[in-house]
C-alpha positions in Angstrom: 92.0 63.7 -177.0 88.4 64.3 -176.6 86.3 66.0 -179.9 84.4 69.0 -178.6 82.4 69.1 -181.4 83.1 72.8 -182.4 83.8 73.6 -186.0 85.6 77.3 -186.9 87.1 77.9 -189.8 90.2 79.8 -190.8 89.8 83.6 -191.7 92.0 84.9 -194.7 94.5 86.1 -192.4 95.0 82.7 -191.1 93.2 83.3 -187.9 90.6 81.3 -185.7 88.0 82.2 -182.7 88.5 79.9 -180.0 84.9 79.8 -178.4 84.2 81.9 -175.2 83.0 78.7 -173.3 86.4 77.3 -174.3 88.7 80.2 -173.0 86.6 80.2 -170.0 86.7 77.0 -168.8 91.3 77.2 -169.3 91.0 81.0 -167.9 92.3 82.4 -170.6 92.0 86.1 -171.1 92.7 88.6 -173.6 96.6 89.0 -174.5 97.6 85.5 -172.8 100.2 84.1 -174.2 99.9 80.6 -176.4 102.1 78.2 -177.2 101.3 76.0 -180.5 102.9 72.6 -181.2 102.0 70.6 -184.7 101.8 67.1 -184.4 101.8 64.9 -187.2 97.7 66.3 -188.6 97.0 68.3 -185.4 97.9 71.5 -184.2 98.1 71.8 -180.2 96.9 75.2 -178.6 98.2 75.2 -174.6 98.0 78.3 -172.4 102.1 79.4 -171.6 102.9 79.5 -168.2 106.0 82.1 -168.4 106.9 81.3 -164.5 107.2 77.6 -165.3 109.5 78.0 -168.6 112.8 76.6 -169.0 115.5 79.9 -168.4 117.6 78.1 -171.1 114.7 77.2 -173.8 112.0 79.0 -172.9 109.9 75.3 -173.1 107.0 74.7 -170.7 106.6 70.9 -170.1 105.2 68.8 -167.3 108.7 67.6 -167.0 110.4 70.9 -165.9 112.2 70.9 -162.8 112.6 73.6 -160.3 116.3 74.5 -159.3 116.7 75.9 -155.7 116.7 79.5 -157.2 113.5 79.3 -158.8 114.3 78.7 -161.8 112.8 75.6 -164.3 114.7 74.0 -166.4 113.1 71.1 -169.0 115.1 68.1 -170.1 116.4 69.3 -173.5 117.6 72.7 -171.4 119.3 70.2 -168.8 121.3 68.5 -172.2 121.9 71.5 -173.8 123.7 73.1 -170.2 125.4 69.7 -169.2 127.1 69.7 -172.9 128.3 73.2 -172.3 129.4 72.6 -168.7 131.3 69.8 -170.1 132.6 71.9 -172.7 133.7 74.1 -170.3 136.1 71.9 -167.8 
């Protein structure tokens, strides 16, 4: 992970700016939806693709798949159906 070397600090409703050269550069626009992921000392900011989600988690990983009817499904959506499936029979 690369430092960009921008400082902003956190207003008293807990909010930040991200920087306008920032939200340029990963097209994102006003009222775009954000997922945020903590990891161990960092927090991880990444522009939600809604089309790409998993229909069963709602998770957006590189590691969704595509089923034939357009749907993505990610690997903890793919465990969660097989158990019920399994369940099921």
């Amino acid at each position: 992970m690369r430092s960009l070397g921008i400082v902003r600090k956190v207003d008293h409703l807990g909010r930040i700016v991200i920087p306008k050269e920032l939200r340029k550069s990963l097209q994102l626009d006003k009222g775009d939806p954000i997922e945020i992921f903590a990891e161990e000392d960092r927090i991880i900011l990444r522009k939600y693709q809604v089309n790409k989600a998993c229909f069963i988690t709602g998770e957006v990983t590189n590691e969704n798949k595509e089923l034939s009817n357009g749907l993505f499904i990610s690997p903890q959506g793919a465990k969660i159906l097989l158990e019920q499936l399994q369940d099921y029979v």
